[in-house]
Backbone as CSV, one residue per row, in Angstrom:
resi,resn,N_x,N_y,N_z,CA_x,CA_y,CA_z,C_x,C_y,C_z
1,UNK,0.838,-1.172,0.000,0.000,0.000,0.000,0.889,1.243,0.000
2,UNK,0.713,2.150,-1.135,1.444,3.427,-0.813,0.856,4.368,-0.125
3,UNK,1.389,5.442,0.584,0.917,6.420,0.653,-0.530,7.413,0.125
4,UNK,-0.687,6.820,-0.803,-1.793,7.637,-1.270,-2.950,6.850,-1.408
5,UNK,-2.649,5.393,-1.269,-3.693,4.640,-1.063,-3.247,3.243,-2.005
6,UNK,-3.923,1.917,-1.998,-3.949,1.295,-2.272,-3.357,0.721,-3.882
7,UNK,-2.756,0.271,-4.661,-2.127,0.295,-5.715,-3.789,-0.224,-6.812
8,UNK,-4.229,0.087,-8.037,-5.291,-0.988,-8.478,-4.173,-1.469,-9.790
9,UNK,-4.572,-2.463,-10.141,-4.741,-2.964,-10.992,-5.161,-3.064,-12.304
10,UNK,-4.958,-2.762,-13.478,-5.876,-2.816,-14.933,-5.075,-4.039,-15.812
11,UNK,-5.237,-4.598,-16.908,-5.389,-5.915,-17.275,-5.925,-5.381,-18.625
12,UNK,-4.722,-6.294,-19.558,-5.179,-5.667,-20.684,-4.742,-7.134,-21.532
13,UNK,-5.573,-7.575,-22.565,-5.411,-8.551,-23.144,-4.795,-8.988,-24.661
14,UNK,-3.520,-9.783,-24.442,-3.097,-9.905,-25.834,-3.871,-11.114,-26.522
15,UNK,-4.837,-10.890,-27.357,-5.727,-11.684,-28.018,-4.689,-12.285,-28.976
16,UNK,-4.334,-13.109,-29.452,-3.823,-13.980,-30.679,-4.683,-15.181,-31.164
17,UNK,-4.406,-14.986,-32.588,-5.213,-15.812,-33.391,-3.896,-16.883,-33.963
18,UNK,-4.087,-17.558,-33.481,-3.496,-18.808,-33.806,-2.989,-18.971,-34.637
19,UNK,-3.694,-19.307,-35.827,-4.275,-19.533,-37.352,-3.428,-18.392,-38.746
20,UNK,-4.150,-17.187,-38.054,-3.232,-16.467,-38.886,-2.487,-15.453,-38.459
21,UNK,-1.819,-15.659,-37.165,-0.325,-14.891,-35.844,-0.773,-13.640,-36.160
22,UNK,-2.013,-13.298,-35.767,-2.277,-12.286,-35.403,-2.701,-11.898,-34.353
23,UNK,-3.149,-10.489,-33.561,-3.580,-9.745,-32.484,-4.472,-8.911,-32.982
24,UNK,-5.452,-9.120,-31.326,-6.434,-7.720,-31.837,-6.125,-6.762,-30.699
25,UNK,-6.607,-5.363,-31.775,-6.281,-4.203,-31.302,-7.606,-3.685,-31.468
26,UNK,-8.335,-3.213,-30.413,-9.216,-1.837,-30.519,-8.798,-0.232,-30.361
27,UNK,-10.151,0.026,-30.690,-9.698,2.015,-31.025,-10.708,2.086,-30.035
28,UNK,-10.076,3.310,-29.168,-10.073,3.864,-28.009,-11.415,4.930,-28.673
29,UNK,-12.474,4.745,-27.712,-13.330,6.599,-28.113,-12.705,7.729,-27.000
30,UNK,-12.487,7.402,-25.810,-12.129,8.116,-24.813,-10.978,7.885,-23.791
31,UNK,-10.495,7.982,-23.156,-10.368,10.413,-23.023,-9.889,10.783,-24.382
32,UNK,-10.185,11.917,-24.110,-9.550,12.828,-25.515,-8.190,12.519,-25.809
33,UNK,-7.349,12.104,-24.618,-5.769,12.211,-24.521,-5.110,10.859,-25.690
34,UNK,-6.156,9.632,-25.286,-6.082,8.421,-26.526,-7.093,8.137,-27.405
35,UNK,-8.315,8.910,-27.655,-9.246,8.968,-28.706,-8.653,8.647,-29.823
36,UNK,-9.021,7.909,-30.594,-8.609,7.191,-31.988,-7.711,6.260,-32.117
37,UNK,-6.447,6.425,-30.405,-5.550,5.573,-30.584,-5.885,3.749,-30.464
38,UNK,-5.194,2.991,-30.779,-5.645,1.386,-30.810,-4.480,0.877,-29.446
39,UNK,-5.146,0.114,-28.881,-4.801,-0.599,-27.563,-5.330,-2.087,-27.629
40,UNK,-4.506,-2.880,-26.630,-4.791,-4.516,-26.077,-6.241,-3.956,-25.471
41,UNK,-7.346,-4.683,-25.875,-8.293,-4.230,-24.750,-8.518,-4.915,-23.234
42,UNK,-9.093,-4.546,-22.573,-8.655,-5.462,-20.971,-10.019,-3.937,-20.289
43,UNK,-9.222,-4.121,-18.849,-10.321,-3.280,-18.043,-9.547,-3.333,-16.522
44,UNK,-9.743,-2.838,-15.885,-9.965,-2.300,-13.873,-10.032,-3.959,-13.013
45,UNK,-9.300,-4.441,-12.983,-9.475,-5.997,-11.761,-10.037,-5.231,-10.469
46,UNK,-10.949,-5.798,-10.296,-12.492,-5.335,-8.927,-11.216,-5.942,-7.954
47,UNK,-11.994,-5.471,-6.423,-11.773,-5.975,-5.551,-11.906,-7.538,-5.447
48,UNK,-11.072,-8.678,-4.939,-11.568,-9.948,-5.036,-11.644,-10.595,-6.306
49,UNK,-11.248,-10.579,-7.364,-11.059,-10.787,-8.946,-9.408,-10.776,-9.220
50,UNK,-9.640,-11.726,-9.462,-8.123,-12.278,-10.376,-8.088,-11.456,-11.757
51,UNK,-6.615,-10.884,-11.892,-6.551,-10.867,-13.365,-6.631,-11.432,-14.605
52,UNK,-6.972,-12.311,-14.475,-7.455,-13.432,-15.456,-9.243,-13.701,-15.143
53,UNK,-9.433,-13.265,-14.334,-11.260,-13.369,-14.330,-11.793,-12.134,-14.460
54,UNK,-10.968,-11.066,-14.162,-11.255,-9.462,-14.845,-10.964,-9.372,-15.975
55,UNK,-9.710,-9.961,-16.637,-10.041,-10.515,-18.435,-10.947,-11.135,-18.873
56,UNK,-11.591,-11.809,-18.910,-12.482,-12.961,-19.152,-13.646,-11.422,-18.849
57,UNK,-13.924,-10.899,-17.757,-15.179,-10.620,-17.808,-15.159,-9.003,-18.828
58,UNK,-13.785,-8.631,-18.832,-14.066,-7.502,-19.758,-14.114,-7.387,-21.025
59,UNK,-13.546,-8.307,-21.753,-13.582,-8.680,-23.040,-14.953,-9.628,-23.675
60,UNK,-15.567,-10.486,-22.620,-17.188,-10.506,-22.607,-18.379,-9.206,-22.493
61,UNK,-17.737,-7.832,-21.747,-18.840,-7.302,-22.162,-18.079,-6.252,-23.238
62,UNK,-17.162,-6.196,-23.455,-16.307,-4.719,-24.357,-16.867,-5.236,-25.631
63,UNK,-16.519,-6.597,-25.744,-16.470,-7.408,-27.433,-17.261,-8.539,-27.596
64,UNK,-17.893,-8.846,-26.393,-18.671,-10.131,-26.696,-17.806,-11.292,-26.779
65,UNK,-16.688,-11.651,-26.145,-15.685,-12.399,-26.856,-15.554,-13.594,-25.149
66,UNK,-15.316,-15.098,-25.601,-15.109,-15.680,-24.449,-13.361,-15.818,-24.557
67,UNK,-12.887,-15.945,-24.001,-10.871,-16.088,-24.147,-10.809,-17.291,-22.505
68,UNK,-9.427,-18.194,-23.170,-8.727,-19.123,-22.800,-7.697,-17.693,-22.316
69,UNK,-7.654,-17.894,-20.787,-6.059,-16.802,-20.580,-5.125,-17.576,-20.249
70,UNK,-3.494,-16.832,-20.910,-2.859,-17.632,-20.679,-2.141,-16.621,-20.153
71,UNK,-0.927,-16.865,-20.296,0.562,-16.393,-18.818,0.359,-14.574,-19.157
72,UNK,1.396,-13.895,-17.983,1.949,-12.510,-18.342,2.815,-12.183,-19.872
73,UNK,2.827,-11.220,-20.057,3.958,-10.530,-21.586,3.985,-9.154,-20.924
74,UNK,5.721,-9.452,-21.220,6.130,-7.746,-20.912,6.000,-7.294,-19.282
75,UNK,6.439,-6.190,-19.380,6.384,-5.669,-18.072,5.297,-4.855,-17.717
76,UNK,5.142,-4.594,-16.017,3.999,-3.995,-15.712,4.386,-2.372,-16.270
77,UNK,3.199,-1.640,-16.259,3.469,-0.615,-16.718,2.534,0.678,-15.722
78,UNK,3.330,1.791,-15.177,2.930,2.259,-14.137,1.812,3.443,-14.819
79,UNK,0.287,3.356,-14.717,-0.139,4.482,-15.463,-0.223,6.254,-14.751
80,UNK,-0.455,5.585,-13.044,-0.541,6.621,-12.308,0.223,5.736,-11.302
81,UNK,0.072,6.686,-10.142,1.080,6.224,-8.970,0.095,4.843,-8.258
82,UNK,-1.775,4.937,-8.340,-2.239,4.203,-8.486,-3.124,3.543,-9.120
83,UNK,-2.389,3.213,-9.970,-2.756,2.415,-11.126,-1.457,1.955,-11.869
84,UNK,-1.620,0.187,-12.191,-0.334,-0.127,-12.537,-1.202,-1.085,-13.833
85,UNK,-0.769,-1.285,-14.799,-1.153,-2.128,-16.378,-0.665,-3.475,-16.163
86,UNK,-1.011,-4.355,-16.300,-0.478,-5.847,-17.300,-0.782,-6.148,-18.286
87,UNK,-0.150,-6.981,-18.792,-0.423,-7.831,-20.021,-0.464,-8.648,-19.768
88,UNK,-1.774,-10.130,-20.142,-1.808,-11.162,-20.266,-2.045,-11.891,-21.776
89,UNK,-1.561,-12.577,-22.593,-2.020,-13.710,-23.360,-3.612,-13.781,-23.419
90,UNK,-4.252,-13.974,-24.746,-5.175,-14.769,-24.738,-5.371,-14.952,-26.088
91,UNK,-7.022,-16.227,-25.595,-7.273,-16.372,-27.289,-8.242,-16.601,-27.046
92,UNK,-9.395,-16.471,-28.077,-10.457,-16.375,-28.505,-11.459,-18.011,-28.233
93,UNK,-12.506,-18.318,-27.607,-12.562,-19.837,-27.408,-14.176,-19.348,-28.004
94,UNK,-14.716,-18.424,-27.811,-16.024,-18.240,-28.788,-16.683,-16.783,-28.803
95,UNK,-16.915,-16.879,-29.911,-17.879,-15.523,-30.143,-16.442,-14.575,-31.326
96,UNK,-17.480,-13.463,-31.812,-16.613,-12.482,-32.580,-16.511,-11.296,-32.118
97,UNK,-15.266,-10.624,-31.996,-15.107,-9.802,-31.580,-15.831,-8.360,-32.409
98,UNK,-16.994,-7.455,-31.477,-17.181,-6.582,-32.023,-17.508,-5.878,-31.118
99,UNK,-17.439,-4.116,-31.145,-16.877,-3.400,-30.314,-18.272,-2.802,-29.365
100,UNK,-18.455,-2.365,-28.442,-19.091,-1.591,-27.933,-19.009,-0.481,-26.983
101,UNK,-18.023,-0.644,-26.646,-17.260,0.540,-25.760,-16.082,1.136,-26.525
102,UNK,-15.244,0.571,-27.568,-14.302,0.767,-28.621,-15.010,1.157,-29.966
103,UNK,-14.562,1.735,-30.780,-15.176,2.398,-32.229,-14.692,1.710,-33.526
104,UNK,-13.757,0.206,-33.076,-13.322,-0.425,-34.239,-12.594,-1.502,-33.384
105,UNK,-12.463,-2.367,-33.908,-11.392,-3.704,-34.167,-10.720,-3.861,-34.960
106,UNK,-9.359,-4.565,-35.171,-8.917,-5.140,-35.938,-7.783,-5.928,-35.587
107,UNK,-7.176,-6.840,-36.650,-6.341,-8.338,-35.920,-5.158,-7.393,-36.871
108,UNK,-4.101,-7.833,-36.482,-3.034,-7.127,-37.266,-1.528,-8.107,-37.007
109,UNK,-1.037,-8.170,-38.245,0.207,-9.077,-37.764,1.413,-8.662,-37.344
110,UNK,2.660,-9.011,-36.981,3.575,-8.372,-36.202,4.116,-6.945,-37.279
111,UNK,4.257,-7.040,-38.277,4.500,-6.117,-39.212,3.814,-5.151,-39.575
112,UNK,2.216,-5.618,-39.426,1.452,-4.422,-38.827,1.678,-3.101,-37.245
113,UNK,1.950,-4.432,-36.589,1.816,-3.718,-35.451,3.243,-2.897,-34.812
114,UNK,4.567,-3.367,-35.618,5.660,-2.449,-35.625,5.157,-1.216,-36.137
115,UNK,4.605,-1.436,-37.308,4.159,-0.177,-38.509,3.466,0.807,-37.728
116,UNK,2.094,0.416,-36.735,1.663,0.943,-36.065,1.858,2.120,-35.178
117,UNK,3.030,0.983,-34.322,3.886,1.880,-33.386,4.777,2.914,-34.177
118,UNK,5.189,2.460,-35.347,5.857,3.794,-35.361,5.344,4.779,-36.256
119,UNK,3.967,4.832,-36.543,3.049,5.805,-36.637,2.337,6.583,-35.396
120,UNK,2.683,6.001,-34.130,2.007,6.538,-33.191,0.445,6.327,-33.069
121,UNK,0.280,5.462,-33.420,-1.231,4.653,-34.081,-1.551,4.229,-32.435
122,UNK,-0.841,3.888,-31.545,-0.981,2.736,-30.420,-1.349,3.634,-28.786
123,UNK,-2.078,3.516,-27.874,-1.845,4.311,-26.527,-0.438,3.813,-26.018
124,UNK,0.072,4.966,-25.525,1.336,4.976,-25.149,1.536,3.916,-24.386
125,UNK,0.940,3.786,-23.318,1.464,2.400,-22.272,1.250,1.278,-23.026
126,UNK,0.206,0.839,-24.371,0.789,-0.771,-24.606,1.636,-0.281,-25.772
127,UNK,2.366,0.686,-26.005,3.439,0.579,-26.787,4.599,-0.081,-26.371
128,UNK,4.815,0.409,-24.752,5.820,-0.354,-24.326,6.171,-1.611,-24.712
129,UNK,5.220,-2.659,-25.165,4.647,-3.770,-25.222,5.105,-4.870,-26.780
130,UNK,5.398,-3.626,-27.939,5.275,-3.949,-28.885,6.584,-5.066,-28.889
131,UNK,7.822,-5.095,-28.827,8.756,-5.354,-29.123,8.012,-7.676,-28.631
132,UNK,7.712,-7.349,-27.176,7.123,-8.540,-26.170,6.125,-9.421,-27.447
133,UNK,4.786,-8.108,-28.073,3.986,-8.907,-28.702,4.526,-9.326,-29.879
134,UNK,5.670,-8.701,-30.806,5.693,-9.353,-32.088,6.803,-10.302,-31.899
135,UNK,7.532,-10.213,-30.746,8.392,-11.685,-30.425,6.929,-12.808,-30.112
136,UNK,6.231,-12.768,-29.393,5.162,-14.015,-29.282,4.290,-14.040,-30.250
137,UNK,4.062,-13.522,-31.695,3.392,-14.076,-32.650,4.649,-14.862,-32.964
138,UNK,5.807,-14.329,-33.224,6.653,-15.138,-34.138,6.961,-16.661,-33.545
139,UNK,6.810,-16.400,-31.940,7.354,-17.754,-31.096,6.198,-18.843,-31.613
140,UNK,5.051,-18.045,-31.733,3.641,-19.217,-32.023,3.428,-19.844,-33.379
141,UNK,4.436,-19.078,-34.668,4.184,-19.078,-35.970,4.347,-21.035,-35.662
């Protein structure tokens, strides 16, 4: 616990498609600060919720999507003093991803998603990330 209170948690999901070593990325509507930008989508781990059952439940209501989670990628990433990011693995076990809190989807392959980043296409904190995700499409090819 710091000083200012309790550390939370957010959880953000690397979706991969198996099939064709890709990831999905959604587009952000809000804050203004990442509006348009594309991110891992994920969400806030509640009190009493595992990061892997706060995946599972945010990507069921963001995208409609059920996901198999698998291990951490990359490092945590500090957004505020409380609030800290992860990355977990996942994959898709049913349903299609389509957006309702996000303004688009799309699966993109590691060459996309370098391209991305260095358009500034990505929210800053899962940029950190990029180098982690296009080493684990290639590990899965």
């Amino acid at each position: 616990m710091s000083a200012a209170g309790p550390v939370r948690l957010v959880v953000a999901g690397a979706i991969i498609d198996l099939e064709n070593r890709s990831l999905l990325l959604a587009r952000r509507r809000y804050p203004a600060e990442v509006a348009g930008l594309w991110e891992l989508p994920g969400g806030k781990v509640e009190v009493g919720e595992t990061p892997e059952r706060a995946l599972r439940r945010e990507l069921a209501e963001e995208l409609g999507i059920d996901v198999e989670v698998g291990g951490r990628i990359g490092p945590e990433v500090a957004l505020r003093a409380d609030l800290v990011l992860i990355a977990l693995t996942a994959r898709v076990v049913s349903g299609t991803a389509t957006p309702t809190e996000h303004s688009a989807v799309r699966w993109v392959d590691g060459a996309g998603l370098s391209a991305m980043a260095s358009e500034g296409e990505l929210v800053p904190a899962d940029a950190v990330w990029v180098s982690d995700l296009i080493e684990e499409l290639a590990r899965r090819a």
